[in-house]
C-alpha positions in Angstrom: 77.0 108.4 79.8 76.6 104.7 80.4 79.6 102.8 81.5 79.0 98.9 81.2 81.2 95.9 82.7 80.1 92.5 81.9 81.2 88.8 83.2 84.6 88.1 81.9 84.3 85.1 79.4 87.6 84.0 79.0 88.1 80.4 80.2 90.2 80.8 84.0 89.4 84.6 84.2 88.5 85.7 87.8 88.7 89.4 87.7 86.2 92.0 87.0 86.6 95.2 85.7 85.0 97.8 88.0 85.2 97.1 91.9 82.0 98.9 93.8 84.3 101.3 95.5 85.4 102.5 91.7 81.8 102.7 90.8 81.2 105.3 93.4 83.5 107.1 92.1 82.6 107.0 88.5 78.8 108.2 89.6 80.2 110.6 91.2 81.7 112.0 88.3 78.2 112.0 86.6 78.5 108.8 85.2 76.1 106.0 85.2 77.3 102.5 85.5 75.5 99.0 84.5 77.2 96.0 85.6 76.0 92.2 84.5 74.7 89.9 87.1 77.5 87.7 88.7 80.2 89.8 87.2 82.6 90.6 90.0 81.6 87.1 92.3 84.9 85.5 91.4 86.4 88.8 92.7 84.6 88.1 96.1 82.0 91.1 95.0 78.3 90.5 95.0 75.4 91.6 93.0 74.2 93.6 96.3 77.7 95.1 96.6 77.2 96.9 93.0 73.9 97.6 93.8 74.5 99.6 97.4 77.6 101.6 95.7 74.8 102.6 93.1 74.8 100.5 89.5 72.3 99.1 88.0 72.9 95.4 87.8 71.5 93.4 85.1 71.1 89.8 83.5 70.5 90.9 79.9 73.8 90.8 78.6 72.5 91.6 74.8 70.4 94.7 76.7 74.1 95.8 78.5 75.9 95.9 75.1 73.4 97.8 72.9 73.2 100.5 75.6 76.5 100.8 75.7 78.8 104.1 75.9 81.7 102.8 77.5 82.7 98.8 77.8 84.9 98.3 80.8 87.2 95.3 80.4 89.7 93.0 81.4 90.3 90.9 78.6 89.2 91.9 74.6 85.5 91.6 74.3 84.7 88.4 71.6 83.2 89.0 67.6 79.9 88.5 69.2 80.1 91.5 71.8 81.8 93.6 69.2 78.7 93.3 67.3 76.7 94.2 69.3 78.5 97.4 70.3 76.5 100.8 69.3 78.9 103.1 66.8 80.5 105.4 68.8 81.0 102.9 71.9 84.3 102.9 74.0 86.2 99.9 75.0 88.9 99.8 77.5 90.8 96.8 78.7 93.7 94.6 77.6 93.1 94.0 74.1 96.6 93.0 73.0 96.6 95.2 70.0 100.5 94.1 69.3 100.4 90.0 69.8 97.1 90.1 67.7 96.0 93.0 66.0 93.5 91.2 63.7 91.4 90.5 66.1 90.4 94.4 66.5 89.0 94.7 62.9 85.6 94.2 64.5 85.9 97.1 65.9 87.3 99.1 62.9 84.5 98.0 60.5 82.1 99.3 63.4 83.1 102.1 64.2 83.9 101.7 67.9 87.0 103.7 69.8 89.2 101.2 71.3 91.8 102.1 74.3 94.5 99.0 75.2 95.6 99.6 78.8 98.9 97.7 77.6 99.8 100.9 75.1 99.5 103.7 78.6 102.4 105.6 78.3 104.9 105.2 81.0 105.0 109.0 81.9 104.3 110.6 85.6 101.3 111.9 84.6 99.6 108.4 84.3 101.6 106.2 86.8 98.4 105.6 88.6 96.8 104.3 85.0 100.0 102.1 84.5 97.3 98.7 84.0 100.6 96.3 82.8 102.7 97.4 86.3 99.6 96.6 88.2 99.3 92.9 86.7 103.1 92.4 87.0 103.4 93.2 90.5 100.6 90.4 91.2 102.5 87.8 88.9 105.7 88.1 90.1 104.3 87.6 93.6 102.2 84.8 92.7 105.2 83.1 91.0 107.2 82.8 93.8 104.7 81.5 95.8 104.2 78.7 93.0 107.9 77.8 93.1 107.9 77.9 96.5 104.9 74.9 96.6 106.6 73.0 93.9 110.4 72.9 95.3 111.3 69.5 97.5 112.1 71.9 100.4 111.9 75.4 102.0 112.5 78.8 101.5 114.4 80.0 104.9 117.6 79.1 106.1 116.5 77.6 109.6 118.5 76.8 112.7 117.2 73.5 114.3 117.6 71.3 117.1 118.7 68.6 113.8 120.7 71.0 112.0 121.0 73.7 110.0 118.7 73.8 106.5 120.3 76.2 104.3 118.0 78.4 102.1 116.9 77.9 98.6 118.4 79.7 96.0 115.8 81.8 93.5 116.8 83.1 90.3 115.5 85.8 88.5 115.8 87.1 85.3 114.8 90.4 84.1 114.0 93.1 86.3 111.4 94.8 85.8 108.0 95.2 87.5 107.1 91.3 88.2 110.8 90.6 88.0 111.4 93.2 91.1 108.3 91.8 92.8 109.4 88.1 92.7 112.9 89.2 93.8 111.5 91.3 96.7 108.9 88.3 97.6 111.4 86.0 97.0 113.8 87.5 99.7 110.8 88.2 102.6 110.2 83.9 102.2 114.2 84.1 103.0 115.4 82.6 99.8 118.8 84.0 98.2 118.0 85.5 95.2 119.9 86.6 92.0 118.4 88.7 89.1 119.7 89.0 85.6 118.3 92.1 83.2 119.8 93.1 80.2 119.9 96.3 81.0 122.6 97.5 83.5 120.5 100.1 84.9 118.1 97.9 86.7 121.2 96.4 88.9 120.5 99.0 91.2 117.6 98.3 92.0 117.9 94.7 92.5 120.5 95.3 94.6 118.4 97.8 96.8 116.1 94.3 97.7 118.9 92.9 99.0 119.6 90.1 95.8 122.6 89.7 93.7 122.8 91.8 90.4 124.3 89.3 87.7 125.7 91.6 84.1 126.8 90.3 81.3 129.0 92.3 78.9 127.1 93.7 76.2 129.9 96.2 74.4 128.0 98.9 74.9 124.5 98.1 73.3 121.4 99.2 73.7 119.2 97.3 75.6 116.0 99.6 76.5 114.0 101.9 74.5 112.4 105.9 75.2 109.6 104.4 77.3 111.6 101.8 79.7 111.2 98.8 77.9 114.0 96.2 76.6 114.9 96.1 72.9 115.3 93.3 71.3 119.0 92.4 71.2 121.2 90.3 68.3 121.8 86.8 68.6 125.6 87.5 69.7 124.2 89.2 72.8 121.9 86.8 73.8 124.0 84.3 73.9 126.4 85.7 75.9 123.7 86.5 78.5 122.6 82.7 78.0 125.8 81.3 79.1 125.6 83.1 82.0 122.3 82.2 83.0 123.0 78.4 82.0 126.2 78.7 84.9 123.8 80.2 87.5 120.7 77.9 86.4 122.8 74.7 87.6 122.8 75.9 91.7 119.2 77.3 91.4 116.3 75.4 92.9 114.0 78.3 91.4 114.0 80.5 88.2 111.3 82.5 87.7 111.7 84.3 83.7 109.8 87.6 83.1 111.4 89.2 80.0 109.3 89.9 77.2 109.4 92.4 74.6 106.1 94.0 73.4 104.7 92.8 70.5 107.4 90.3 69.9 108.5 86.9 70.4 109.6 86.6 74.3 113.2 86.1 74.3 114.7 82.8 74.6 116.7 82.5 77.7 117.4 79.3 79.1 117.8 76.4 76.6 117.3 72.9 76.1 120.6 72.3 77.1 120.2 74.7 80.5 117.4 72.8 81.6 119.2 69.9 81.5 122.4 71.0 83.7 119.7 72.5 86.4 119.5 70.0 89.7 116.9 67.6 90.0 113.9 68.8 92.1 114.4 72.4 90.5 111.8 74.5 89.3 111.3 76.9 86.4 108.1 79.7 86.8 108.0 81.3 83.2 105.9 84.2 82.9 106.3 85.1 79.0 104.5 81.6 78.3 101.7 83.4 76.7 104.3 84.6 74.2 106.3 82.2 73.2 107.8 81.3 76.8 111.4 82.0 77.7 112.6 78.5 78.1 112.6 76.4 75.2 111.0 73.7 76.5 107.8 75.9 78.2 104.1 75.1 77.0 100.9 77.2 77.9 99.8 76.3 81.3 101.2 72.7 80.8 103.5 71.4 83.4 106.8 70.1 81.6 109.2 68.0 83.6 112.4 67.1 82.0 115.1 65.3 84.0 113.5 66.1 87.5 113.0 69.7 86.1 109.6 71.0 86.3 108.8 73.9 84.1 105.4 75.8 84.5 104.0 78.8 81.9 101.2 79.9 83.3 99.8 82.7 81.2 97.2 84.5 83.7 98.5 84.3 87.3 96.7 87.8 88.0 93.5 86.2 87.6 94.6 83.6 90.4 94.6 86.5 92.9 91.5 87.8 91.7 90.6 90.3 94.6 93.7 92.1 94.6 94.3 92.1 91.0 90.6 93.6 90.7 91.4 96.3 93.1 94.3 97.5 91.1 93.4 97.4 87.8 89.5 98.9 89.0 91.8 101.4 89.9 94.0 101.7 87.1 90.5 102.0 84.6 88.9 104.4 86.8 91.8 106.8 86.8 91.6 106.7 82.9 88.1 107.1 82.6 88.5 110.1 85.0 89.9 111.8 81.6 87.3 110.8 79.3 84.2 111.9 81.7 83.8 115.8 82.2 80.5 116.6 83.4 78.8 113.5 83.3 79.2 113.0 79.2 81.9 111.3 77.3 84.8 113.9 75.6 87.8 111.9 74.0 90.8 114.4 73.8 92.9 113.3 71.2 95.5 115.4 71.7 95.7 114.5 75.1 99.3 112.4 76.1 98.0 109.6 78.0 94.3 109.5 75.7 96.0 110.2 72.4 98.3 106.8 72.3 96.7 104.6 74.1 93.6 104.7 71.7 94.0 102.0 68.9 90.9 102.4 66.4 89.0 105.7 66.4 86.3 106.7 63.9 86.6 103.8 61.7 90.0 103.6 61.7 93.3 102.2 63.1 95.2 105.2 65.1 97.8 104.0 66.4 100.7 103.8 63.7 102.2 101.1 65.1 99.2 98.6 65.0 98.0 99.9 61.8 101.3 98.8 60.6 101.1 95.0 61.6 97.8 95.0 60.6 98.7 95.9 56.9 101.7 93.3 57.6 99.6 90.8 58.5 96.9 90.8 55.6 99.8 91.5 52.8 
């Protein structure tokens, strides 16, 4: 079985799927693994790195596709690369089956079996597969840090020989994985933090990192689905969690925003009118800016500065830490590879709870009901 990873050609895309140390790994379980020339550079990773952990690295990037068995990536492979794909191939990577399922006909008119990373279920067994917690812990990290180079002044509270600076003040709102990173990164830089989540449930555990849980009344509705994620809520109650974060907006010299809602719109949490009560100098990090952007005033990886507020959207801050976020989601891959190989060939256990829905198209078809159904939505 031949597993190929390539050069990622998205514009600003630094990782690489397969680190060396995963490659060993993946030969030792029979496999053999072809990697494109330059491929994991950008991930500090050299041709001679692939090489001495045993792939075969090549320049023919046509040659790489048409013997493939498996395609690792990070981001969805382009029409071109699709094309080239053998019937049968595997592809694995973020392919964003729910923000744009169109763009995986390519791979139902081919025939080629398609598993998104983003669609893993959240269950024990596949924690260490878990692709989008990966990516979310390297975000929120990377956000602070951004807020904390864009702020007029520091993080700590410090004692000095001129006086006392007092701290900055970082909110955060929702808590989940990059949410609970940012608050924990937040607090080491000595910042006091606050974290909003829809969902009461997650006050405990922003509370455990030392920042302060802010919950709005909600009457009782239900804010999270079977798998962990937020639902998304009426207008009534998200606008009485908007007043709230408008009040704790105005003393805040950073608000980082996380909350998004698969395959959805991100929901809209600060407002026009939020923006413009914040303090000059302030700064909003919004992390859903690839889908839609929880601030009403956030573009794509434009800076936006209204009123002394600057508001960044950057939509790929894992690939701005590209060694790390390499490691983990090499990991990630080869952990769910691990259940396609047994000895040495490729077996693709439907039936399997982790296999079964993460795969998207299979056999000429779309699996996964839930894709299938936007994709019928989208062409009537």
């Amino acid at each position: 079985m031949n597993i190929v990873v390539l050069r990622e050609q998205q514009e600003g895309e630094a990782r690489v799927a397969l680190m060396p140390e995963s490659v060993k790994k993946l030969i030792g379980l029979g496999a053999t693994v072809r990697v494109e020339s330059g491929a994991g550079l950008n991930a500090a990773r050299t041709d001679d790195d692939y090489r001495e952990a045993g792939a075969e690295v090549s320049t023919d990037r046509e040659a790489l596709l048409t013997s493939t068995d498996v395609l690792a990536v990070v981001n969805r492979p382009g029409p071109n690369d699709f094309a080239r794909l053998k019937t049968g191939a595997v592809v694995i990577g973020f392919l964003r089956p729910l923000d744009e399922p169109a763009a995986l006909i390519p791979a139902v008119d081919r025939g080629i079996t398609t598993f998104s990373v983003e669609l893993i279920p959240r269950i024990t067994r596949a924690q260490a597969m878990d692709a989008l917690s990966s990516m979310a812990t390297v975000a929120g990290y990377k956000a602070v840090l951004i807020g904390a180079a864009h702020i007029p002044r520091m993080f700590p509270l410090l004692m000095t020989a001129a006086g006392t600076v007092p701290p900055a003040r970082v909110l955060v709102l929702g808590a989940g994985v990059a949410g609970l990173q940012a608050i924990a990164t937040a607090r080491r830089l000595g910042a006091v933090v606050e974290g909003y989540d829809v969902r009461a449930a997650a006050g405990e555990q922003v509370r455990s990192l030392g920042a302060t849980f802010l919950q709005v009344d909600l009457g009782g509705i239900k804010t999270e689905d079977a798998g962990g994620y937020a639902v998304e809520l009426s207008e009534e109650a998200m606008n009485r969690g908007r007043a709230l974060i408008a009040e704790h907006a105005k003393l805040a010299d950073v608000v980082i925003t996380t909350a998004q809602v698969p395959g959805r719109r991100a929901p809209l949490l600060i407002t026009e009118e939020a923006v413009e009560g914040m303090k000059r100098g302030s700064v909003i990090i919004d992390l859903a800016g690839a889908t839609g952007g929880n601030c009403a005033l956030s573009q794509p990886d434009v800076m936006v500065e209204r009123d002394g507020v600057t508001i960044l959207a950057p939509t790929n801050l894992p690939a701005t830490v590209p060694v790390h976020a390499s490691q983990l989601y090499s990991r990630n891959l080869t952990s769910f590879l691990s259940l396609l190989i047994k000895d040495g060939q490729l077996r693709i256990e439907m039936k399997d709870d982790v296999v079964g829905p993460s795969c998207v198209t299979h056999n000429g078809e779309v699996v996964n009901e839930r894709v299938s159904g936007m994709m019928q939505a989208n062409v009537g």
